[in-house]
Every structure is written in C-alpha cells, then in structure tokens.
C-alpha positions in Angstrom: -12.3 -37.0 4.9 -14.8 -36.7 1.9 -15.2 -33.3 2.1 -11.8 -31.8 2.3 -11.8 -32.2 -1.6 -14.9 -30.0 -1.8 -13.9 -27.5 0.3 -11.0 -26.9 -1.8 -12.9 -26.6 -4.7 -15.1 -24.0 -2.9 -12.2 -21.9 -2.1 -10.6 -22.2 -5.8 -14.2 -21.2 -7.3 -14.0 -18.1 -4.9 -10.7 -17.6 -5.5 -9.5 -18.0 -9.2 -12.6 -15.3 -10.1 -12.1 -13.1 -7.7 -8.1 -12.6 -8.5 -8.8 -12.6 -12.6 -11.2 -9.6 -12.1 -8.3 -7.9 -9.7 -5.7 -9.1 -13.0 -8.1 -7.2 -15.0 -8.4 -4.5 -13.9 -5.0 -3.9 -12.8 -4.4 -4.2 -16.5 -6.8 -1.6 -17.6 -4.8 0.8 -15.6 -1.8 -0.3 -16.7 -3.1 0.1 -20.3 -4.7 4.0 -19.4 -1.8 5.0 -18.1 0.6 4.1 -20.8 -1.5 5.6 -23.0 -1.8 8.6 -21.7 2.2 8.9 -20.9 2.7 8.2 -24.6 0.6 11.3 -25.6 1.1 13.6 -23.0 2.4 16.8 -24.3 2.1 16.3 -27.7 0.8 18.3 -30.2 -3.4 17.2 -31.3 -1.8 16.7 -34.9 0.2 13.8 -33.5 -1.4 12.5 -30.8 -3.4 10.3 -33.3 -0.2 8.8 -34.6 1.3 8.6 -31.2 -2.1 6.0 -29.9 -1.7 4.1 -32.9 1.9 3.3 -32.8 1.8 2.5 -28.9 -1.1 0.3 -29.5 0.8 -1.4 -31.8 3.1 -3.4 -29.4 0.3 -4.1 -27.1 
C-alpha cells in the first residue's frame, strides 16, 4: 500500500516533463508560423514593421 504513492509520483515526474517539452514546442510552431503568415507577400520595406507589430500582441 506504501508504494502506490510513489509510483504516482514516478509517473507525474515522467509525465509533467515530457508534455511541457511537447507544449513547447508546439508553441514554437505556432509562433513560426504566424510569423511567417503575417509577412508573407509583403514588400522587404515592410516586412520589418509587419514582425514588429505582430510581435507586439504576443
């Protein structure tokens, strides 16, 4: 019965990690791509001020 409680925190220490690095990354991606929608097809003079105000909300 005394280890039950352990076993759980194995799983948790195994768990909690693994899903935060999956979080992040999904994030990155999510983060890539909406930066690269906002500039697509805009001219290299504004593409500067297009990152900057899209990073702004973020």
């Amino acid at each position: 019965m005394l280890a039950l409680p352990r076993v759980h925190q194995l799983v948790s220490l195994v768990i909690v990690p693994a899903a935060t690095f999956i979080g992040g990354i999904a994030n990155l991606a999510a983060i890539v791509g909406f930066m690269v929608t906002a500039t697509a097809g805009l001219p290299d003079t504004v593409q500067g001020l297009a990152s900057g105000l899209t990073t702004v909300p973020q």
